[in-house]
C-alpha positions in Angstrom: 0.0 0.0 0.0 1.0 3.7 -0.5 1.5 5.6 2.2 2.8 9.4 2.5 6.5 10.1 3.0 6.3 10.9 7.1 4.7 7.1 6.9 7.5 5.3 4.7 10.0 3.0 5.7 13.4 1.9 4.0 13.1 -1.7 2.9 10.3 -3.1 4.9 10.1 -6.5 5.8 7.3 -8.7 8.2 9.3 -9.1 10.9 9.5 -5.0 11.4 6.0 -4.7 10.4 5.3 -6.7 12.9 7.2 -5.3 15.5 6.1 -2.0 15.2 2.4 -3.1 14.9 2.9 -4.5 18.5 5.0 -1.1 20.0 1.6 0.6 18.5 -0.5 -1.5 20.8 -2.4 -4.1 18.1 -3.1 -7.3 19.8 -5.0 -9.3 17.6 -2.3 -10.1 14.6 -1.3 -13.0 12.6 1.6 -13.5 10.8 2.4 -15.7 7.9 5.6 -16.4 6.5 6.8 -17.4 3.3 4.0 -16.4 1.3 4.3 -14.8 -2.0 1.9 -11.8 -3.8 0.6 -13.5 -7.1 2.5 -10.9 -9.0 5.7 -11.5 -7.7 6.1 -15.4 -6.9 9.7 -15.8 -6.4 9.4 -13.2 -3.4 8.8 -14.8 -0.5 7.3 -11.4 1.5 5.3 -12.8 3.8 1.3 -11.7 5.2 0.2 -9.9 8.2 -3.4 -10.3 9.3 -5.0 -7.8 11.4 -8.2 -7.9 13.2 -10.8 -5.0 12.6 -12.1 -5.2 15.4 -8.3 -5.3 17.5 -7.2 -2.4 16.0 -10.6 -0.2 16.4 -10.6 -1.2 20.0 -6.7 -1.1 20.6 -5.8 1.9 18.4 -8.4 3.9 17.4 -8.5 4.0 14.3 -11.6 4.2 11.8 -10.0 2.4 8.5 -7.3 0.9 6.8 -5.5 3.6 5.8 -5.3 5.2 9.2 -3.9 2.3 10.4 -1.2 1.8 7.8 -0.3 5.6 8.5 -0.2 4.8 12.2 1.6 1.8 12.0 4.3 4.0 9.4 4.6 6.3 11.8 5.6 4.1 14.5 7.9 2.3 12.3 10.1 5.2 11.1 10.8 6.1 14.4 11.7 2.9 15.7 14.2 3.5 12.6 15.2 6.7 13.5 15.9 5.3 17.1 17.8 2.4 15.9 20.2 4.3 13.3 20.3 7.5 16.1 21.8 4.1 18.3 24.3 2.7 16.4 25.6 6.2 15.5 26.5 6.8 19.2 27.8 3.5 19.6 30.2 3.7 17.0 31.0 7.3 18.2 31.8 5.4 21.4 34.0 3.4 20.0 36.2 5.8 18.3 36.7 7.9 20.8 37.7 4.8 23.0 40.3 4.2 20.2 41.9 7.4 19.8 42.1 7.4 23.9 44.2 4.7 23.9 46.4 5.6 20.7 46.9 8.7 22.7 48.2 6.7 25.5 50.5 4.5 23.9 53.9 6.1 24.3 55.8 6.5 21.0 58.0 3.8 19.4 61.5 4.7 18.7 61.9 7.6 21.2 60.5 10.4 19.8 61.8 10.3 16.2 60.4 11.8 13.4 61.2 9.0 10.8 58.2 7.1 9.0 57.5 3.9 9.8 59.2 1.4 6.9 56.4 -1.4 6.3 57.0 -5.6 6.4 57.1 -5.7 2.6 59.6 -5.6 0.4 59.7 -2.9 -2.7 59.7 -4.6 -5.7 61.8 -2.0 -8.4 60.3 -4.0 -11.4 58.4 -7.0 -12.2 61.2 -8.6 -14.7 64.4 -7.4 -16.1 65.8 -8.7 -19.2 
């Protein structure tokens, strides 16, 4: 289904549809796996079933649509939290690495020479 932009996800799949249908509150769902649209057999996509009656009650919402929108919603920011997660985490771990480069005490005592590498400069690949 088409949804508006505030609503979209990046590559949605059941198993985040289905996890953000729950964080929204929608009790009665069902879930099937493995099943393809007739237009497009070789995708397995899967199919979520939701109750009219669960997500009137649970929700509040008057139609399909509204729901989708809802359940959009709820979804990008779970996204948003996730990426906004990860960020600080590697953010984390960079500054825990340049710490400890900063601590390690120079090898060579103090020089300014570059480092030669393992490897061996090859001048050519054959002379004749």
């Amino acid at each position: 289904r088409r949804v508006p932009k505030d609503s979209s996800v990046i590559k949605p799949d059941l198993e985040g549809l289905f996890l953000a249908s729950r964080k929204l509150g929608l009790k009665k769902i069902k879930r099937e796996e493995n099943i393809s649209h007739p237009s497009r057999p070789h995708m397995n996509e899967g199919r979520m079933w939701v109750s009219r009656s669960g997500f009137t009650q649970s929700v509040g919402a008057n139609s399909k649509e509204e729901l989708l929108q809802l359940i959009g919603a709820q979804w990008r920011q779970m996204q948003r939290e996730q990426k906004q997660a990860s960020k600080e985490q590697l953010a984390k771990t960079q500054a825990t690495g340049r710490r400890r480069n900063r601590q390690q005490p120079n090898s060579g005592g103090g020089s300014s020479k570059p480092q030669r590498s393992g490897f061996k400069k090859r001048s050519g690949f054959k002379k004749r």
